[in-house]
TORDO-748113 format. One record per residue: residue in one letter; y, z, x of N, C-alpha, C, O in turn. Coordinates in pm, whole numbers, padded with zeros to 5 digits, always signed. Example, Ala and Ser with C-alpha at 12.3 -4.5 7.8 and 13.67 -1.06 7.14 Angstrom:
2
A-00569+00780+01319-00450+00780+01230-00330+00780+01320-00332+00846+01424
S-00225+00708+01285-00106+00714+01367+00003+00787+01290+00114+00804+01341
END
This chain:
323
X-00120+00000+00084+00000+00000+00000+00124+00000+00087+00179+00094+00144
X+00151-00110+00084+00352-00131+00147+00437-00146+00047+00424-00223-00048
X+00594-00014+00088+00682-00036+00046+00827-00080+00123+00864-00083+00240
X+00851-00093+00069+01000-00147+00128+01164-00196+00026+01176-00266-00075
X+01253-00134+00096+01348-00176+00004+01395-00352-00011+01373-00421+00088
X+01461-00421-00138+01436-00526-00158+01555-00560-00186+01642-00474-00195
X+01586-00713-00207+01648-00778-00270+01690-00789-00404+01613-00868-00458
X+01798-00737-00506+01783-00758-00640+01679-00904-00665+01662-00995-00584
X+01632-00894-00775+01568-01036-00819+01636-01149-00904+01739-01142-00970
X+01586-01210-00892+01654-01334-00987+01694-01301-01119+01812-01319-01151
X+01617-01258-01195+01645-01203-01345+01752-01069-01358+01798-01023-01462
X+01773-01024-01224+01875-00943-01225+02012-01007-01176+02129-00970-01190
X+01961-01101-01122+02147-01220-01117+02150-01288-01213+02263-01330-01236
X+02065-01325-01292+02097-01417-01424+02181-01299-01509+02282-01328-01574
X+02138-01187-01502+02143-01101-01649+02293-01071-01592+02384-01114-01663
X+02327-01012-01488+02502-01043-01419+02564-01133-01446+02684-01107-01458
X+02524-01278-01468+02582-01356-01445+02664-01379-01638+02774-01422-01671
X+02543-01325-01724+02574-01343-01827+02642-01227-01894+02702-01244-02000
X+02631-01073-01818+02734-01001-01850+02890-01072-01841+02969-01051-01933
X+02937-01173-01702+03026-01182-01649+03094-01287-01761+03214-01295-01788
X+02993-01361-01814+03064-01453-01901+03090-01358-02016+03200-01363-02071
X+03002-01278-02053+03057-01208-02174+03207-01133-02153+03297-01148-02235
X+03217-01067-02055+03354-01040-01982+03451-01177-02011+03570-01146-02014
X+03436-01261-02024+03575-01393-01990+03573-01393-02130+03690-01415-02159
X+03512-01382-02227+03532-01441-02340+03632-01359-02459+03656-01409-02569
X+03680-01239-02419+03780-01149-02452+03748-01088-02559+03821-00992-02582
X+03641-01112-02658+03580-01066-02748+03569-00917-02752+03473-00868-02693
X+03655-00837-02813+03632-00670-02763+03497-00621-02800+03477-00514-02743
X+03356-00675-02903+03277-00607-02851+03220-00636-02744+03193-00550-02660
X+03192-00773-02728+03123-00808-02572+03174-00800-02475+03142-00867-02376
X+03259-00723-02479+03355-00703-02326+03336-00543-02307+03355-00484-02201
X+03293-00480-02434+03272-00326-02408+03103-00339-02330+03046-00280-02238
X+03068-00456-02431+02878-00416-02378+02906-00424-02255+02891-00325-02184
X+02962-00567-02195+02960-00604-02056+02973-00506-01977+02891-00471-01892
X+03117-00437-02012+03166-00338-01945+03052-00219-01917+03031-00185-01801
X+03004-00176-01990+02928-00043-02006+02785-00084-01942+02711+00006-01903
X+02744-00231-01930+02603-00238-01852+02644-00286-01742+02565-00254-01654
X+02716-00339-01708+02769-00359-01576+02781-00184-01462+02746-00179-01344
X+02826-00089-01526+02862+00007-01495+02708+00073-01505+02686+00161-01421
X+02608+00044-01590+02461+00099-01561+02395+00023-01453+02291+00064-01400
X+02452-00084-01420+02410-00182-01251+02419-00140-01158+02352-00173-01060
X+02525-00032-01164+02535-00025-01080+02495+00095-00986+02546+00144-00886
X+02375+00124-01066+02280+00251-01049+02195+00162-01030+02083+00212-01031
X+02193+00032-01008+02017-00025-01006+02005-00025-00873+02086-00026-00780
X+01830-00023-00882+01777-00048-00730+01661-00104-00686+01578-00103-00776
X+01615-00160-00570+01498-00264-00571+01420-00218-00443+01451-00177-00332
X+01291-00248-00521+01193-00155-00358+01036-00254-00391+01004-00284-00506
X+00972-00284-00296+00853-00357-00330+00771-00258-00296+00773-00197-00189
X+00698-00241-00387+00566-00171-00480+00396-00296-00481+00352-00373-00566
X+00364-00269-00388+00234-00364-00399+00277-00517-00365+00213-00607-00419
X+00344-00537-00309+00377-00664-00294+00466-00720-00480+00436-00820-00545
X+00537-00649-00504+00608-00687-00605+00758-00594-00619+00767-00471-00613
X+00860-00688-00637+00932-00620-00591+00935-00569-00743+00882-00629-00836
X+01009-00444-00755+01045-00385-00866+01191-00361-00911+01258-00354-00808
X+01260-00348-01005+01392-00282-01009+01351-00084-01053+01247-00054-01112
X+01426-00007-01021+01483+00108-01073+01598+00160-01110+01670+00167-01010
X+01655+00203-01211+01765+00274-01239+01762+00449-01162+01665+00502-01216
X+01795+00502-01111+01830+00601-00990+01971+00671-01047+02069+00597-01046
X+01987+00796-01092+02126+00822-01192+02131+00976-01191+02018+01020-01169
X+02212+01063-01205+02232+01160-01209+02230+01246-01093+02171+01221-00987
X+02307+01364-01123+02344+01439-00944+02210+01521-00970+02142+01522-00867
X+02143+01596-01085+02024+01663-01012+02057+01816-00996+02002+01896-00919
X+02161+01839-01089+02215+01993-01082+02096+02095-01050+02075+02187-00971
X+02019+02017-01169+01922+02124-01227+01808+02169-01149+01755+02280-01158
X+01768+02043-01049+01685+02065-01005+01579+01997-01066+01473+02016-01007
X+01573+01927-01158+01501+01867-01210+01484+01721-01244+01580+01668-01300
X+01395+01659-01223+01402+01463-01229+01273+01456-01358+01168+01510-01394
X+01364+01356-01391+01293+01320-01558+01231+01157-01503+01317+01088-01450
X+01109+01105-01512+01109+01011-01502+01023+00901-01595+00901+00908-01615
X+01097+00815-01638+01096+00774-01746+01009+00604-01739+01040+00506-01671
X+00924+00617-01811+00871+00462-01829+00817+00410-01954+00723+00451-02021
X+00890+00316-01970+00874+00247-02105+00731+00191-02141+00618+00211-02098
X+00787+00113-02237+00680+00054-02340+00649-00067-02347+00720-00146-02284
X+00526-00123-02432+00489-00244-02427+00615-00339-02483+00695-00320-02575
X+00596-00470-02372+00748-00595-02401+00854-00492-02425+00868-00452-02540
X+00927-00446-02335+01019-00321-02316+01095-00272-02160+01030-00253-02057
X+01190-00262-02168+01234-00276-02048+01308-00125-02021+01318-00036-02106
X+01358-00120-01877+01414+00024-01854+01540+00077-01957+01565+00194-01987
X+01607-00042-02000+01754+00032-02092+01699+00076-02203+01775+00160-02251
X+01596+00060-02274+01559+00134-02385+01601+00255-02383+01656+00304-02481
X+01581+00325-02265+01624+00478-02212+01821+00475-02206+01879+00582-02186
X+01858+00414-02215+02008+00425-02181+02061+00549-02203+02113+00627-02124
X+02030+00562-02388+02095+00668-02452+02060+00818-02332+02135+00885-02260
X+01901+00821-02360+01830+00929-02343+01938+00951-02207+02032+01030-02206
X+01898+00860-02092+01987+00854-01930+02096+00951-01922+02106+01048-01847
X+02174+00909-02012+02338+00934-02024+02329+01124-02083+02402+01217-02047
X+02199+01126-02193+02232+01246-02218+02148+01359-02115+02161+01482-02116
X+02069+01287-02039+01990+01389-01985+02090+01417-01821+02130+01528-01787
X+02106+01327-01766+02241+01274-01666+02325+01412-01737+02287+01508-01670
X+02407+01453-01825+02492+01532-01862+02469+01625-01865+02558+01707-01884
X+02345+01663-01851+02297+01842-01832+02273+01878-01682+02269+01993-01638
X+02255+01742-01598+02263+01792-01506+02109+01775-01464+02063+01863-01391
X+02021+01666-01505+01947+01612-01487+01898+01486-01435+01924+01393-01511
X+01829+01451-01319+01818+01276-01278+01707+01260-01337+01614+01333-01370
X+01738+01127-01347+01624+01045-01423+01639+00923-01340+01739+00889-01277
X+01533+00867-01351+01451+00751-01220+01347+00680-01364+01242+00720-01415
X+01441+00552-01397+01378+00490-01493+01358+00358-01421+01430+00337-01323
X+01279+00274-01454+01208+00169-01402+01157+00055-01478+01152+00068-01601
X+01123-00044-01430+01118-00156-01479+00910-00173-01466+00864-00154-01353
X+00850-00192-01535+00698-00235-01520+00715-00366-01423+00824-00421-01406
X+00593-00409-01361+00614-00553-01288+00558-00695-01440+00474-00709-01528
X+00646-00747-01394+00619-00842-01527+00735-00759-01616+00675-00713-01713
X+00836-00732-01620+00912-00676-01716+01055-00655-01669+01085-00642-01551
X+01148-00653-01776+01296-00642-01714+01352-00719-01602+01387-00837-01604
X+01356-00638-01508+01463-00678-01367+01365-00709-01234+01376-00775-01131
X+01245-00611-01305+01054-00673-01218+01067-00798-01193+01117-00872-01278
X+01032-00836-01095+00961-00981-01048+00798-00996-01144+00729-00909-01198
X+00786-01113-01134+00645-01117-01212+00554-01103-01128+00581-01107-01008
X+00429-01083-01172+00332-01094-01051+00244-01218-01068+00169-01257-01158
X+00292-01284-00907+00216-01422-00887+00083-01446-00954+00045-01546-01015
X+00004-01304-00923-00180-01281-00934-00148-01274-01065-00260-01275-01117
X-00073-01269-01149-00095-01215-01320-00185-01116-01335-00281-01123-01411
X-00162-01035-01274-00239-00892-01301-00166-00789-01327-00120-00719-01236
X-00141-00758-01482-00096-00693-01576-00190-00586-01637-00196-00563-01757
X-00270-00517-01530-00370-00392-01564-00303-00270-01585-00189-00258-01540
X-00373-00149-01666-00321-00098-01670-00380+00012-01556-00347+00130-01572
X-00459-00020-01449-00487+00037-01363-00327-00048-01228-00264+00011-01140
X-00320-00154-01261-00213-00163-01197-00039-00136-01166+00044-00129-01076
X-00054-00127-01295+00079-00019-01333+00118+00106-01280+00222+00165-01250
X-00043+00129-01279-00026+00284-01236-00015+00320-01090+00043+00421-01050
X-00084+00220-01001-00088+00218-00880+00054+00176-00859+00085+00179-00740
X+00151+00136-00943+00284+00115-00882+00383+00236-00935+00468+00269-00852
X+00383+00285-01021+00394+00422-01048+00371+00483-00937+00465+00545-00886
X+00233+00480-00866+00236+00578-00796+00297+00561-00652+00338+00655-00584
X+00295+00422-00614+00426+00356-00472+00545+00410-00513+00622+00456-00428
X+00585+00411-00680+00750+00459-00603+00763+00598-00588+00831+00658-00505
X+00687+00648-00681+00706+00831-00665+00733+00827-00489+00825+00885-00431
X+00621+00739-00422+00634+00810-00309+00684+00728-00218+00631+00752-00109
X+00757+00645-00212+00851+00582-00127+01006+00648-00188+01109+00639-00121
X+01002+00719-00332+01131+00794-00367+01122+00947-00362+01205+01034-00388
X+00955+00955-00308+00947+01119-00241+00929+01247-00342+00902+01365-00318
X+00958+01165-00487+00952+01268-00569+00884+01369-00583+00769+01355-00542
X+00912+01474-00628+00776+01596-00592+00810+01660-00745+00917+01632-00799
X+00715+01745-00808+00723+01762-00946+00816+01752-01045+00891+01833-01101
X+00786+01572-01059+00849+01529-01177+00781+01592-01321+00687+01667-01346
X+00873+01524-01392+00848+01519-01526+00857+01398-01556+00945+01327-01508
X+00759+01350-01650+00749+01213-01717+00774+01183-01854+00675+01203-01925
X+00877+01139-01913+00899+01088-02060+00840+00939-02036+00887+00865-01950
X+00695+00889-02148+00692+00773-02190+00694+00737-02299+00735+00830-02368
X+00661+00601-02392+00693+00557-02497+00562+00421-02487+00537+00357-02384
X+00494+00403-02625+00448+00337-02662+00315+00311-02559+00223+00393-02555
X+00317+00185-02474+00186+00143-02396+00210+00264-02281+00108+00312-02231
X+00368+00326-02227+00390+00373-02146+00309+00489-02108+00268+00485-01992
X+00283+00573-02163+00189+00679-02180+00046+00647-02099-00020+00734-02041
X+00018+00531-02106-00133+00458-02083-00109+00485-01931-00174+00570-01870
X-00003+00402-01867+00011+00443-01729+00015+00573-01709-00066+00620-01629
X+00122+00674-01788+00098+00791-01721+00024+00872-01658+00022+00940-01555
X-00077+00830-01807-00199+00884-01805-00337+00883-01670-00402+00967-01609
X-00327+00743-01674-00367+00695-01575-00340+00737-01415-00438+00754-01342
X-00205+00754-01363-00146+00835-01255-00195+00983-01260-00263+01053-01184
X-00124+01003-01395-00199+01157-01380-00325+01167-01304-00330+01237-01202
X-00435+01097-01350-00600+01111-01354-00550+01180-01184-00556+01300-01159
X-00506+01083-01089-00525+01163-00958-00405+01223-00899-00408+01258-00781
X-00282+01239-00982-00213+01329-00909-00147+01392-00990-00024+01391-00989
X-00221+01459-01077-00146+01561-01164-00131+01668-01110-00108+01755-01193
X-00134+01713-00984-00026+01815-00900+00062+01766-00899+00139+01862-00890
X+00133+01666-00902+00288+01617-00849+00389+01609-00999+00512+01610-00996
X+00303+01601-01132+00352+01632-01238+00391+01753-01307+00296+01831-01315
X+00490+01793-01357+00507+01936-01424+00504+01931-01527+00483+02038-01584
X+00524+01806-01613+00545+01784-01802+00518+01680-01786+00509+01630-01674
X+00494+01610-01913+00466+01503-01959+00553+01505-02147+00564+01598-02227
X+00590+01382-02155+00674+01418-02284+00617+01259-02341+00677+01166-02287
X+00488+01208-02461+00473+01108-02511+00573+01038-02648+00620+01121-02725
X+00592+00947-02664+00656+00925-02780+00593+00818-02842+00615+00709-02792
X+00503+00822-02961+00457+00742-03039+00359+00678-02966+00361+00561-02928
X+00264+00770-02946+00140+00765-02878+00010+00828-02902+00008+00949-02875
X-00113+00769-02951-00207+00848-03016-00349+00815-03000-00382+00781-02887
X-00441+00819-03092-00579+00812-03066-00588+00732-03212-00554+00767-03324
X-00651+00606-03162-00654+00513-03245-00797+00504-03277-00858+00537-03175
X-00876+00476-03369-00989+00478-03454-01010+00280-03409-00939+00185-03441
X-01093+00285-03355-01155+00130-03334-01279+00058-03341-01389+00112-03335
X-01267-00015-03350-01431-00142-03376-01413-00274-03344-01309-00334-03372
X-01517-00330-03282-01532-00464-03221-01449-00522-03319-01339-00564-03281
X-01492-00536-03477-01365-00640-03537-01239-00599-03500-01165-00695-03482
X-01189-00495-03482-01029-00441-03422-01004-00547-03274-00938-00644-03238
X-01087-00470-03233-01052-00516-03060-01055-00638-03071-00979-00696-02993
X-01143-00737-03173-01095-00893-03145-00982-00944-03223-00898-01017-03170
X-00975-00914-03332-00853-00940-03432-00733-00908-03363-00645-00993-03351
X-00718-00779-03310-00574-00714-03277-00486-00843-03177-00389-00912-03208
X-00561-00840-03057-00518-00898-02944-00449-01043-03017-00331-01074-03002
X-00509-01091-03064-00467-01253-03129-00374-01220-03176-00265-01262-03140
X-00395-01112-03293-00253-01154-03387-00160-01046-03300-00054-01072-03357
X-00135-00972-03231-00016-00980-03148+00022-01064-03057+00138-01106-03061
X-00045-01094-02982-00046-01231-02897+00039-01334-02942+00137-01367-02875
X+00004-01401-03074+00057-01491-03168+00230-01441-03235+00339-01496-03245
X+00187-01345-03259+00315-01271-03300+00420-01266-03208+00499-01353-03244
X+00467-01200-03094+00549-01193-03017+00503-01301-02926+00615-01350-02912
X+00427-01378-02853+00411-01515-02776+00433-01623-02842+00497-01711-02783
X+00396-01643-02959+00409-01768-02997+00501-01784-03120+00525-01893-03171
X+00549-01667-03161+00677-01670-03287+00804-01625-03201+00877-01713-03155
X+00836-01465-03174+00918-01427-03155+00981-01495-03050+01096-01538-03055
X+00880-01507-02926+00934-01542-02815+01065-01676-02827+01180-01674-02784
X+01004-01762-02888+01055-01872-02913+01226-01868-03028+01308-01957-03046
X+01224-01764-03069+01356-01723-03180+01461-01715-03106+01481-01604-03057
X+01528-01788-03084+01684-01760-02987+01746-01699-03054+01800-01632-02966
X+01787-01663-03142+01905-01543-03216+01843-01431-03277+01755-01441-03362
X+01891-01317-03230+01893-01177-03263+01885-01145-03388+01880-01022-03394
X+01881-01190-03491+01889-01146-03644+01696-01170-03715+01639-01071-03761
X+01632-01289-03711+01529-01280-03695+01407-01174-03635+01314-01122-03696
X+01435-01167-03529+01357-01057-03443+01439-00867-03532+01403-00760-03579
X+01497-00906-03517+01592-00787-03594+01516-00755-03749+01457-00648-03767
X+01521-00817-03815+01424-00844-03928+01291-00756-03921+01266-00649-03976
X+01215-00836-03835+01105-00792-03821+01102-00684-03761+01053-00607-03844
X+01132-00607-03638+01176-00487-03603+01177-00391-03740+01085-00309-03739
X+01263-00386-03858+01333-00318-03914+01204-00327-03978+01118-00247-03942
X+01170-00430-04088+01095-00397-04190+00942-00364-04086+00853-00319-04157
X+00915-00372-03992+00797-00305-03965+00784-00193-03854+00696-00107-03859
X+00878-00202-03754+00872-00082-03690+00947+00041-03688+00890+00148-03667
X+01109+00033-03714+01166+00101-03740+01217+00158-03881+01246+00078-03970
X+01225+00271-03897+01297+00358-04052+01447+00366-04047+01497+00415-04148
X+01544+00325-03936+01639+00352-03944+01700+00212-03892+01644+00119-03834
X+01824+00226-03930+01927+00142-03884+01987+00132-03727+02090+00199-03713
X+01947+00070-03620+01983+00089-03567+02095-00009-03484+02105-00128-03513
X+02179+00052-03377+02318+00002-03320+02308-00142-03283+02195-00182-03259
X+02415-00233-03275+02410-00371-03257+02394-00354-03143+02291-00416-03115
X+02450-00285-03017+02417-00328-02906+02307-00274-02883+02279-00305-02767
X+02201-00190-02938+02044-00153-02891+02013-00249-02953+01937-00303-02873
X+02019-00335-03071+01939-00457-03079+01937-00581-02988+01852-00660-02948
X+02094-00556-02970+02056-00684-02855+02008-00655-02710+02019-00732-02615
X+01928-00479-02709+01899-00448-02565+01751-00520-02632+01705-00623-02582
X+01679-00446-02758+01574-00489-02764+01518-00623-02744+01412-00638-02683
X+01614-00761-02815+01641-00829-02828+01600-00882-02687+01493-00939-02664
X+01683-00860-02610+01631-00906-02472+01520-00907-02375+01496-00986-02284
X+01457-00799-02414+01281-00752-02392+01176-00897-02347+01131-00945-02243
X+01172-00922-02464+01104-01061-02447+01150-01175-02332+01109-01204-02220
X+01239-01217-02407+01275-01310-02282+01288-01220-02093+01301-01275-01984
X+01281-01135-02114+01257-01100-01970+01095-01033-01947+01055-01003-01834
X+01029-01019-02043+00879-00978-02004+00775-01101-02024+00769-01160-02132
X+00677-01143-01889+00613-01222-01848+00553-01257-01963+00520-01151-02016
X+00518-01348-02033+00398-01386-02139+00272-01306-02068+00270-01184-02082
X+00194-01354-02012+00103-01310-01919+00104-01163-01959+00000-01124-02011
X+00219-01057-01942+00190-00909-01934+00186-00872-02090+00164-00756-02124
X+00200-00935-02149+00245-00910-02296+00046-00948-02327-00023-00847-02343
X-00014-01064-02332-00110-01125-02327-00234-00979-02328-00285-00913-02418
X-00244-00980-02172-00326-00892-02111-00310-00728-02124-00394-00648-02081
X-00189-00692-02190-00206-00587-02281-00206-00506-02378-00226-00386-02395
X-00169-00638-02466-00261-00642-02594-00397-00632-02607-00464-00559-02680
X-00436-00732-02510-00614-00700-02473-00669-00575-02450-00776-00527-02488
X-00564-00522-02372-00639-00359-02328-00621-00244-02365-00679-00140-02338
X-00504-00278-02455-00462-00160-02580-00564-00145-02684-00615-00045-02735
X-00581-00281-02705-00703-00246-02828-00830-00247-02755-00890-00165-02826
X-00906-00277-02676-00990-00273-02601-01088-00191-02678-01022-00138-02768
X-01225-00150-02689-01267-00013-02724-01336+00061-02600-01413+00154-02626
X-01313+00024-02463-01340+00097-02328-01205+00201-02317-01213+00322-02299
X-01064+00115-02335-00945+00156-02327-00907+00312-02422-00885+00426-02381
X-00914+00249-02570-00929+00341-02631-01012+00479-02646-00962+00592-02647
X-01100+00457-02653-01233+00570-02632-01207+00618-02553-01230+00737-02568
X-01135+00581-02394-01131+00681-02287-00983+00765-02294-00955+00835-02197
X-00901+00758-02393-00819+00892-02403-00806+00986-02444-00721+01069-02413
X-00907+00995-02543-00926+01173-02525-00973+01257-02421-00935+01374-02409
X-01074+01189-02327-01136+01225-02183-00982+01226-02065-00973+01298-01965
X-00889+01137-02109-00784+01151-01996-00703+01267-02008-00671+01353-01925
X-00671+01248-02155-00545+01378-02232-00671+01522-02216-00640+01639-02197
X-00755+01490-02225-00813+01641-02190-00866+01717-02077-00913+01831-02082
X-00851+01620-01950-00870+01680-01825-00701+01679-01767-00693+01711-01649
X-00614+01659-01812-00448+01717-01807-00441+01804-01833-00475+01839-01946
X-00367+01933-01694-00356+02046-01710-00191+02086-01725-00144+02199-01729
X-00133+01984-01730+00013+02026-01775+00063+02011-01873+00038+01905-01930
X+00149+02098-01932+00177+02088-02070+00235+01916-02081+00270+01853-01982
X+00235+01869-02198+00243+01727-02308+00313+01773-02404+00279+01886-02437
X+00401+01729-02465+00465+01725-02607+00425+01562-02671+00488+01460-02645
X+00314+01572-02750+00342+01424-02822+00432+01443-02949+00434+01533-03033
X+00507+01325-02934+00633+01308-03058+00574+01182-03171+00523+01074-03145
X+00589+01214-03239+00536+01091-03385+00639+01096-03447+00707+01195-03473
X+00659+00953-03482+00755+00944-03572+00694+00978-03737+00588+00919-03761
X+00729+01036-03810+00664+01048-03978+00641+00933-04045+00546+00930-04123
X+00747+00784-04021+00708+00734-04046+00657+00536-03996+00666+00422-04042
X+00605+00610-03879+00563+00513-03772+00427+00455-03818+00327+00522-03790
X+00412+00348-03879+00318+00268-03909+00207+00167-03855+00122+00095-03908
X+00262+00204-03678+00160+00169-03577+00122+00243-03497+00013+00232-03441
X+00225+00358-03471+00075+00496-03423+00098+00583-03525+00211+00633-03527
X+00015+00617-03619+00109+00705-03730+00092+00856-03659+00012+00882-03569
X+00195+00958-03726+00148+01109-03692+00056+01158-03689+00056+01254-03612
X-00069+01133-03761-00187+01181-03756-00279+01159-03637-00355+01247-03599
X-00272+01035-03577-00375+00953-03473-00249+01032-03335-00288+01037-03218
X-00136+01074-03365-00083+01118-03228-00106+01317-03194-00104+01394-03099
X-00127+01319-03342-00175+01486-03362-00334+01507-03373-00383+01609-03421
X-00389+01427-03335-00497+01401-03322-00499+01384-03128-00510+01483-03055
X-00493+01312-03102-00504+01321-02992-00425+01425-02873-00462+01448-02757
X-00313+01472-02940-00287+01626-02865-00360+01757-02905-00329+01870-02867
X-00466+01722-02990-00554+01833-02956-00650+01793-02916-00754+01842-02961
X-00657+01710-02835-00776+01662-02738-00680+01771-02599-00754+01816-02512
X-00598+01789-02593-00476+01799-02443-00463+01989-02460-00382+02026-02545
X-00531+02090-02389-00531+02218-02368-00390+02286-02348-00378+02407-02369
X-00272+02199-02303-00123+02229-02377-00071+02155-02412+00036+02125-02358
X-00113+02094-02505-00079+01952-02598+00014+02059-02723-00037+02156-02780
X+00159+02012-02743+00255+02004-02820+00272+01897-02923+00328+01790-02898
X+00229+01925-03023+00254+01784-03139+00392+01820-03254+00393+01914-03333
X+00472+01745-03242+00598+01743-03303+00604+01623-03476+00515+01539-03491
X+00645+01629-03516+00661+01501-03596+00808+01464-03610+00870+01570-03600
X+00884+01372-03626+01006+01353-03632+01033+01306-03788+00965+01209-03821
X+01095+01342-03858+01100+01326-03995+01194+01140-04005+01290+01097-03941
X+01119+01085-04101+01244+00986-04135+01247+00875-03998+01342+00797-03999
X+01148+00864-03880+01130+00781-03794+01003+00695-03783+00882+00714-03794
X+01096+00580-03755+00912+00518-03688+00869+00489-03576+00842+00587-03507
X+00847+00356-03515+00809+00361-03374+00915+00339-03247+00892+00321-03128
X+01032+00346-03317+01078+00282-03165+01225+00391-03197+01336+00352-03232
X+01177+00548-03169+01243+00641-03162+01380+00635-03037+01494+00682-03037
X+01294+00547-02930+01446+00557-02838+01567+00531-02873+01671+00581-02830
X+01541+00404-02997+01707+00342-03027+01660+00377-03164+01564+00300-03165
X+01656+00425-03262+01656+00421-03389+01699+00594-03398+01758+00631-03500
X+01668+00693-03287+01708+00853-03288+01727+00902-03188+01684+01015-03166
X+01810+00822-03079+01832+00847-02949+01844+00972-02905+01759+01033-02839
X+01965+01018-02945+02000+01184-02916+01851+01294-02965+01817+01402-02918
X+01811+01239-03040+01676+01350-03093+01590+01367-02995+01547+01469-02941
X+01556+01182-02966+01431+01148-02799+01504+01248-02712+01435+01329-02650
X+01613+01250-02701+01669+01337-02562+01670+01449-02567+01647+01529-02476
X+01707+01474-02717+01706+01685-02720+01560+01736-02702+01551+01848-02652
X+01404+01651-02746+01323+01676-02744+01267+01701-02603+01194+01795-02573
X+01319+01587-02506+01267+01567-02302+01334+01659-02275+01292+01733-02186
X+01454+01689-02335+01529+01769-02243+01502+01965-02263+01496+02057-02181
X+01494+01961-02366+01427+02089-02433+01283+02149-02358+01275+02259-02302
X+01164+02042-02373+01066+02066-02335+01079+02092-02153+01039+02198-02105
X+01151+01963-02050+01182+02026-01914+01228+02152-01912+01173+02221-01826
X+01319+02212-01984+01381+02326-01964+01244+02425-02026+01194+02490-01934
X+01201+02439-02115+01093+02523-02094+00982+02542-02015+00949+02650-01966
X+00917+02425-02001+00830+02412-01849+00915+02435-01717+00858+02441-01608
X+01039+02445-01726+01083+02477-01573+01127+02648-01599+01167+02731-01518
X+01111+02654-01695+01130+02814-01708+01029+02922-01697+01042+03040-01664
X+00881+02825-01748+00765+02881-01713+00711+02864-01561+00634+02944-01508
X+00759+02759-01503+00723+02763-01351+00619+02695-01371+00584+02663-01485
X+00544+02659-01249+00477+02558-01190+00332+02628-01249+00295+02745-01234
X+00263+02515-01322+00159+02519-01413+00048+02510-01349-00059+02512-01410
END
């Protein structure tokens, strides 16, 4: 395993290049977005992880003593976290959010190997080319899968774990073959192809989210796709529904010896509360929460809530001391 610091990537000068035009065009909202992600750039950072270079967001002074580190979700990129960033950043907390390879500001990977054993092995390059020593981990959606996975061999270097809309799914060969296609089809061969934000917006609303959420988190979501590889989207769909994949997380969540908070949204219709309260009592300090009035994509639909919840739970595990 070689690391090394890198070059921003290409998809991180395109995405500049199109802040900059949004800047010329005098439009006061697109001159605030510009403004305000331009100014999250400038926390970014690039380090090769397995022969791939990666981006990271790197933010906050660290009052506390404590680093939150954050990794997203399936077709999902590091700003999903923005909100959470800004509020956890204000207590006096860093957070070290990141890009998957095949995703965001990531380079793709040449090999198209979008495992979720490979994820994790890059997870585990930056912890330690960024030296981190008992983090805490907030994930979301597929994100959890990696955690999980890292954990398996270095859950000394973890102190919390915080899931969001993450659970134990009930499966069968007809699942595992059906699923993969019709997501596949769904976001590869519909969404991908939708150039305007109102469509994809649509679908978002009436199926994943319960709430209304901000124009500029739609057009963060919005952007997801066009910056995540077909290929990574493809190959983990395959392994989400998998029934090797599945079946093996109650065996992961239950040899984890640090406390977990899983969060469910109440009314999340692709991991529902039950399959995520279900699987935190597979977890010996498994925390199961429900969030009233939410569904799956809690980062932008109840931002401040995702944050009072990471930020709440660090402060009690750092109050109990090293687990």
């Amino acid at each position: 395993m070689k690391t090394s610091e890198a070059r921003p990537t290409k998809k991180f000068y395109a995405y500049r290049e199109k802040l900059q035009k949004l800047l010329q065009t005098g439009e006061q909202g697109a001159v605030r977005r510009a403004e305000y992600e331009s100014g999250l750039m400038a926390k970014s950072r690039f380090v090769e992880l397995n022969g791939i270079v990666h981006h990271y967001h790197d933010s906050g002074l660290g009052s506390s003593g404590e680093t939150v580190l954050l990794v997203h979700g399936w077709d999902c990129w590091w700003m999903w976290w923005h909100h959470i960033i800004r509020f956890l950043n204000e207590r006096g907390i860093r957070t070290v959010a990141y890009d998957l390879r095949g995703h965001g500001w990531s380079d793709n990977d040449p090999r198209n190997d979008y495992s979720i054993g490979s994820f994790a092995d890059d997870l585990e390059a930056l912890v330690e080319v960024l030296g981190l020593k008992n983090v805490h981990i907030a994930a979301f959606s597929f994100g959890p899968f990696v955690a999980l996975h890292y954990a398996k061999h270095h859950s000394e270097n973890i102190r919390s774990m915080v899931f969001f809309n993450f659970g134990y799914l009930e499966n069968n060969r007809f699942v595992e073959k059906l699923a993969p296609a019709t997501l596949n089809f769904t976001f590869n061969n519909l969404l991908r192809k939708v150039s305007w934000w109102f469509p994809t917006y649509v679908f978002a609303r009436l199926v994943l989210s319960r709430n209304t959420v901000l124009f500029h988190d739609v057009l963060i979501g919005f952007e997801s796709l066009s910056l995540c590889a077909p290929q990574a989207i493809e190959q983990s769909t395959g392994q989400i529904t998998s029934m090797e994949v599945t079946e093996s997380m109650p065996g992961l969540v239950e040899a984890v010896r640090m406390p977990i908070l899983f969060v469910a949204g109440e009314g999340d219709t692709i991991m529902t509360s039950e399959n995520t309260a279900k699987l935190a009592g597979y977890c010996s300090k498994g925390i199961f929460v429900e969030v009233p009035d939410c569904g799956h994509l809690i980062t932008l639909e109840l931002p401040e809530t995702a944050a009072e919840l990471i930020y709440e739970h660090v402060r009690h595990c750092s109050a109990q001391g090293k687990f």
